[in-house]
C-alpha positions as CSV (number, residue, x, y, z in Angstrom):
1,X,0.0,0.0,0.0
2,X,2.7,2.6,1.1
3,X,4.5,2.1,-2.5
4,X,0.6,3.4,-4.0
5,X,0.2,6.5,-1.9
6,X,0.6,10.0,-3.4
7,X,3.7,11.8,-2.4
8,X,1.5,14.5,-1.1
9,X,0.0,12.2,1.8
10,X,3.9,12.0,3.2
11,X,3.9,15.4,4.2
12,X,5.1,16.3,7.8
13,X,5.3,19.3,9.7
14,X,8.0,20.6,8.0
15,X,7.3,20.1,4.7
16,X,3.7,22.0,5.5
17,X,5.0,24.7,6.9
18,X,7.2,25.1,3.9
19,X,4.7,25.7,1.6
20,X,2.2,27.7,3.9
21,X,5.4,30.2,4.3
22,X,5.9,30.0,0.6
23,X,2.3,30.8,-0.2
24,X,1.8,33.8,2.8
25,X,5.5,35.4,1.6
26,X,4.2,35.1,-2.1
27,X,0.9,37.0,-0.8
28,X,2.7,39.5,0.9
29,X,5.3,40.6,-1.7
30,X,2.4,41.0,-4.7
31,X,0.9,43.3,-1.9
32,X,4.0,45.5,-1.0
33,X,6.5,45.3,-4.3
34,X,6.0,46.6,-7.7
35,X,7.8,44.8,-10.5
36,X,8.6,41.3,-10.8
37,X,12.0,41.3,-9.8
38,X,10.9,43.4,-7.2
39,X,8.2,40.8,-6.1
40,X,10.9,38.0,-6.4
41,X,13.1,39.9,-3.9
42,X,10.4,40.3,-1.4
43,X,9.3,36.6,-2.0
44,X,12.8,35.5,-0.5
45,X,13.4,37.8,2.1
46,X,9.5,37.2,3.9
47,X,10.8,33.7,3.5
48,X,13.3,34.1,5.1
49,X,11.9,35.9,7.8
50,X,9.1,34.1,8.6
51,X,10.4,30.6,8.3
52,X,13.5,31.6,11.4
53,X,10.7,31.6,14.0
54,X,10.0,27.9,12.6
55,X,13.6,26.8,12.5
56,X,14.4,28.2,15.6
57,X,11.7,26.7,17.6
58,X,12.5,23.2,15.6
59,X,15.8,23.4,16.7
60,X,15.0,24.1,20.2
61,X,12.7,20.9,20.4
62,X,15.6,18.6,19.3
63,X,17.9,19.8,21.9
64,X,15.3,19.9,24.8
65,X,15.0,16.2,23.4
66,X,18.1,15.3,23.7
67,X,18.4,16.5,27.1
């Protein structure tokens, strides 16, 4: 059965909040920049920004783990 499943049912947390980041930074930079290169620009840097809070807090939960 597991060799039939869709690769979109294997997604985990990470994966998801990939691609909610992805979609929210792509909303926010077609609100505040201008011109496509513009728009690409913003796309990476709210990605960047908003995915650290994820990282960070992913990060913390291995090491409070391995504690």
């Amino acid at each position: 059965m597991s060799a039939l499943r869709s690769a979109v049912l294997d997604w985990d947390a990470d994966r998801i909040a990939t691609f909610l980041v992805s979609i929210g930074a792509g909303q926010l930079a077609v609100r505040v920049a201008d011109g496509l290169l513009a728009q690409l620009g913003a796309v990476v840097l709210f990605a960047v920004v908003l995915m650290l809070p994820w990282e960070g807090a992913k990060r913390l939960a291995e090491r409070l783990r391995a504690e």
